[in-house]
C-alpha positions in Angstrom: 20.6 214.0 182.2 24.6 213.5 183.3 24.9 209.9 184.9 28.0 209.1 186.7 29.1 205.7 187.3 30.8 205.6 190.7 33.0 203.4 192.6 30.8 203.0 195.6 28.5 200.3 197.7 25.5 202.9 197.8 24.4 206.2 197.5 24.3 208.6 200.7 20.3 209.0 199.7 19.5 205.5 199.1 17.0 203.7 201.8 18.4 200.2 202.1 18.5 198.2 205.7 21.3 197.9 208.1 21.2 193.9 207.8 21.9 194.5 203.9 24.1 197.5 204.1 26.4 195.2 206.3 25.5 191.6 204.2 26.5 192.8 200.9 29.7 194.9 202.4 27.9 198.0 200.9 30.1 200.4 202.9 33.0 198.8 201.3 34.7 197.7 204.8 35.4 201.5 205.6 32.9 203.7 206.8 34.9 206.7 206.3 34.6 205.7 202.5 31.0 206.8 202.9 32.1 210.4 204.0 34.2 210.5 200.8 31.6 209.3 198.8 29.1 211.8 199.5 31.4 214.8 199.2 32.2 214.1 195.6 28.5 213.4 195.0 28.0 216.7 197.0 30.5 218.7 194.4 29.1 216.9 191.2 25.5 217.7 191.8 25.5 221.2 190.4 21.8 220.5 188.8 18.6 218.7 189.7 19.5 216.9 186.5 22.4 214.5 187.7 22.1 210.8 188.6 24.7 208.4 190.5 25.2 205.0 189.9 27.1 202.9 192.1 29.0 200.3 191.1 28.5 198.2 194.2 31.9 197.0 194.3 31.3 194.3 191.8 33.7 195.3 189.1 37.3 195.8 189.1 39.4 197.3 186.0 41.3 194.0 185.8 38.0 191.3 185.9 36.2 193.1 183.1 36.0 192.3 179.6 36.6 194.9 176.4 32.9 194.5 175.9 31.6 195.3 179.0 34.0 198.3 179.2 33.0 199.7 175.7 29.0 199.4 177.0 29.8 201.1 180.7 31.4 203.7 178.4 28.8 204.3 176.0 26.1 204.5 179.0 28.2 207.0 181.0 29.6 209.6 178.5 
């Protein structure tokens, strides 16, 4: 299976209610950015075999440590 690790609130296929959707800023304040989202999900899914994982805006490049970067690596090759 080929996971992706994507920058993104949620998943165009995932259920989750509008109350949530809008607590947890899930659309990342833009909801053109769930437009974008989908079309790269659209273009990567060239199998049945493919799986996204959104980030949920929790991490940024800068507030991460070397460890958690070498484990998001090795679980997303």
């Amino acid at each position: 299976m080929t996971r992706y690790l994507i920058r993104a609130g949620m998943v165009p296929f995932e259920s989750l209610s509008i109350p949530r959707v809008i607590n947890r800023d899930l659309i990342g304040h833009n909801s053109g950015n769930l437009m974008y989202q989908a079309a790269v999900m659209r273009a990567l899914m060239i199998s049945d075999d493919v799986e996204f994982v959104p980030d949920r805006y929790l991490f940024n490049a800068d507030n991460v440590d070397c460890s958690l970067k070498r484990r998001i690596t090795r679980l997303f090759r």
